[in-house]
N, C-alpha and C positions, 0 to 999 in steps of 0.2 A: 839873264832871262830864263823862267821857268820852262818846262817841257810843253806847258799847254800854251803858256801864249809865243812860246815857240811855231809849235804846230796851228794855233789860231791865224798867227801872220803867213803861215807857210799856205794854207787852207783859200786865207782870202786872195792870196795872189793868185794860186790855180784860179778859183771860180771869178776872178776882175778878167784873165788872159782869155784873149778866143783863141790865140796863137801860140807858138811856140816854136823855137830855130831849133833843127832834127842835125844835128851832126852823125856821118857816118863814113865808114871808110871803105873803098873798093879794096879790090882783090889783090893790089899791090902797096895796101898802105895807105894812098892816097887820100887828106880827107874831102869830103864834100859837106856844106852846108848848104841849110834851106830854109824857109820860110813855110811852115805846116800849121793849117786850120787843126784843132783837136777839141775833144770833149771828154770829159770823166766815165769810165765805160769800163763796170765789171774790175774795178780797182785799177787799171792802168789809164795811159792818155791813149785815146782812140783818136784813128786817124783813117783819111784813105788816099794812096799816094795812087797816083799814073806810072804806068808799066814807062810812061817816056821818058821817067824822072829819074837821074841818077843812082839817087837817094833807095829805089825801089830795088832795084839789083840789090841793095847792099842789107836792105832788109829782107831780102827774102833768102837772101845767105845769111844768114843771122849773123853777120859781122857785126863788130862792136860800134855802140849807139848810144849818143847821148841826148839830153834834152833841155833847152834853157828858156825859161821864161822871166822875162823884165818889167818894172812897172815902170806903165807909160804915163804914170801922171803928170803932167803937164806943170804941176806946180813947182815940181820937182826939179828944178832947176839944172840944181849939179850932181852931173852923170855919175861922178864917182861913188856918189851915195845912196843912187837907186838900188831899191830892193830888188831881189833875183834869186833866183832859183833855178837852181838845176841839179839832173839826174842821170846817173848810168843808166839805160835801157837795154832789155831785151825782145826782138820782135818777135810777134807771135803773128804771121797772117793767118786769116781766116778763109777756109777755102768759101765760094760765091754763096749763099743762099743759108750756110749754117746759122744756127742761134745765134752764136758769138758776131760774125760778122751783121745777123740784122741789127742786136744790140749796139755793136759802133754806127751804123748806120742813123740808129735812131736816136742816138744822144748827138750827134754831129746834125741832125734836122731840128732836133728841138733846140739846138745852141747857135747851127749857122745858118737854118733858114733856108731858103728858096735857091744857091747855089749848089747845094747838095742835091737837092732833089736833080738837080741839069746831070751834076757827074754822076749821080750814081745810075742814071741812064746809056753813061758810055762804058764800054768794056773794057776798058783797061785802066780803070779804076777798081782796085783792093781794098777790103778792110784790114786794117792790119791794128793789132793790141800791143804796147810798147811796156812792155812791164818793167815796172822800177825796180833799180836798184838801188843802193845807197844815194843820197845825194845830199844837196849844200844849201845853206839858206843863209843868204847876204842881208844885213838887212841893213846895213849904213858901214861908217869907219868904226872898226874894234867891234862889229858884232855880227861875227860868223858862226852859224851852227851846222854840226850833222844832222842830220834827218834819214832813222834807219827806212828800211826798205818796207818793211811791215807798216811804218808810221804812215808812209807816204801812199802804201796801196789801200788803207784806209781815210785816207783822204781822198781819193779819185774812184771811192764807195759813195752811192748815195745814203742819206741817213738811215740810219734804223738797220742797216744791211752786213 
């Protein structure tokens, strides 16, 4: 598989997921997973986690963090061979009212709609930028690729950008 429809099938998986599971680790190692709303924001996955969420601690220590996304196509029978994606991430929270945080803010309203509007009314809700790093693009049996870190934060660029 070429570079582009490498990065074509990597592309269309981001913009199919509204989701994606945020692994990360506490202060002792330990890890934690989750289930995180995201939208393409300023070249990383934008996100806004709750001060209640494990997950939050561990991003706001910039501990190590990764990101995976699956495709739920339903036709897709056997699991083994759903496509997938994932990435090392690095958090970036935004402190309340900056550019960068309205930005995630307003890519997560234009992608999730009317739930965001409710959280981003409660205070202990973050925007946080998860910037990529290297990551992996599954796309059946015998066809795994890398995907540099530059490839991937131009993909979570709008066009022309």
């Amino acid at each position: 598989m070429g570079t582009e429809d490498r990065l074509q099938a990597a592309a269309r998986l981001i913009s199919a997921q509204s989701w994606l599971a945020l692994a990360t680790v506490d202060e002792r190692g330990v890890p934690s997973l989750s289930y995180v709303p995201f939208a393409p924001a300023g070249g990383a996955f934008g996100v806004v986690v709750s001060g209640l969420a494990a997950h939050t601690a561990n991003l706001l220590a910039r501990r190590p963090a990764s990101v995976l996304l699956v495709d739920d196509d339903p036709a897709q029978r056997d699991a083994y061979a759903r496509a997938r994606f994932s990435a090392a991430v690095t958090a970036s929270p935004h402190p309340p009212g900056s550019a960068e945080a309205e930005a995630v803010w307003s890519a997560l309203v234009a992608r999730q709609s009317g739930t965001v509007r409710v959280l981003r009314g409660l205070s202990d809700f973050r925007a946080v930028s998860l910037v990529p790093g290297e990551g992996r693009l599954v796309l059946g049996f015998a066809s795994a690729h890398d995907v540099g870190a530059a490839e991937i934060v131009r993909l979570l660029r709008p066009a022309g950008r």
